[in-house]
C-alpha positions as CSV (number, residue, x, y, z in Angstrom):
1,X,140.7,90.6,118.6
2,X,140.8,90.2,121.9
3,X,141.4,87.7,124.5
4,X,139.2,86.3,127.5
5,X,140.3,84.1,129.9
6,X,138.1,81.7,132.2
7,X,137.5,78.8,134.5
8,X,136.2,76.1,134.0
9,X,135.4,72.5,136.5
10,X,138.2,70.1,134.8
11,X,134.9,67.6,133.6
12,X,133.7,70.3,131.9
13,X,136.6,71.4,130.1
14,X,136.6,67.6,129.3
15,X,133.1,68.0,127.6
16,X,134.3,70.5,125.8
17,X,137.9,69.7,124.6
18,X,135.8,66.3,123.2
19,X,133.2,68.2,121.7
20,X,135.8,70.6,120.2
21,X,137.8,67.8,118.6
22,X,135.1,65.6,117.3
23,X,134.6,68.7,115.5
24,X,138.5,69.5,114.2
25,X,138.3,72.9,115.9
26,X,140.6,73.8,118.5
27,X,139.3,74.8,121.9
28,X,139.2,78.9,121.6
29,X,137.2,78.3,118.0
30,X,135.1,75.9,119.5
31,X,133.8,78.2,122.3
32,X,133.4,81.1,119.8
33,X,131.3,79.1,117.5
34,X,129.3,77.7,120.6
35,X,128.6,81.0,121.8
36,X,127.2,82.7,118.3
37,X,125.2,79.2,117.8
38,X,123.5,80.2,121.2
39,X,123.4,84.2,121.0
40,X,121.8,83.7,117.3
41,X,119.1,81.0,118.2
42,X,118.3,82.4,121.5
43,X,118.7,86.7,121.3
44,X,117.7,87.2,118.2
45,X,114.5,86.8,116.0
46,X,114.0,85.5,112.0
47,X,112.5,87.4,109.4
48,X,109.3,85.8,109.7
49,X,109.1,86.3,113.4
50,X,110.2,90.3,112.8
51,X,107.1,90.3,110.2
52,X,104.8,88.5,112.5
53,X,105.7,91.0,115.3
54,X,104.9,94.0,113.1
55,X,102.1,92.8,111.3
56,X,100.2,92.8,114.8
57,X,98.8,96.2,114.9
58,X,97.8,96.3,118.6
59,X,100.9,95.0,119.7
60,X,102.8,98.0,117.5
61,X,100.7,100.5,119.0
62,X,101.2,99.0,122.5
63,X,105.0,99.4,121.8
64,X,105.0,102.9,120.5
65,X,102.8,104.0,123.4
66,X,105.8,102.8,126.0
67,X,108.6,104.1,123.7
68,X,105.9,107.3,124.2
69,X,105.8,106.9,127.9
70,X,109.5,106.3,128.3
71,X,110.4,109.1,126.1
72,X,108.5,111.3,128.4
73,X,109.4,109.5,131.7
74,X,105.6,108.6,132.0
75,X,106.3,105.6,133.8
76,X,106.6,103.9,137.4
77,X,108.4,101.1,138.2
78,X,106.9,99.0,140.7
């Protein structure tokens, strides 16, 4: 485990020592849940999003074509 230490404005921490006790967490368990409710609904996709993705064959040959292109450094950044 490891520990991360931050700053925060004082109305802030306010906001969030209220939010943390109106849900009986302490501060530190608070934040961690906070921060996996946001990495999970923002970062990553569902099963039916994954399935929509690779269901669309252009868009998977598109893909493979740049992984392609990469691999090969076939590429320019503009």
């Amino acid at each position: 485990m490891k520990t991360v230490t931050m700053r925060v404005d004082n109305s802030i921490y306010s906001i969030i020592k209220s939010v943390a006790d109106g849900q009986k967490r302490n501060i530190s368990n608070f934040l961690e849940f906070a921060v996996m409710q946001y990495i999970t609904s923002s970062e990553y996709i569902n099963s039916s999003e994954m399935k929509e993705i690779t269901e669309d064959i252009e868009l998977m040959q598109n893909l493979r074509k740049g992984f392609e292109d990469v691999k090969n450094v076939d590429y320019e950044i503009v």
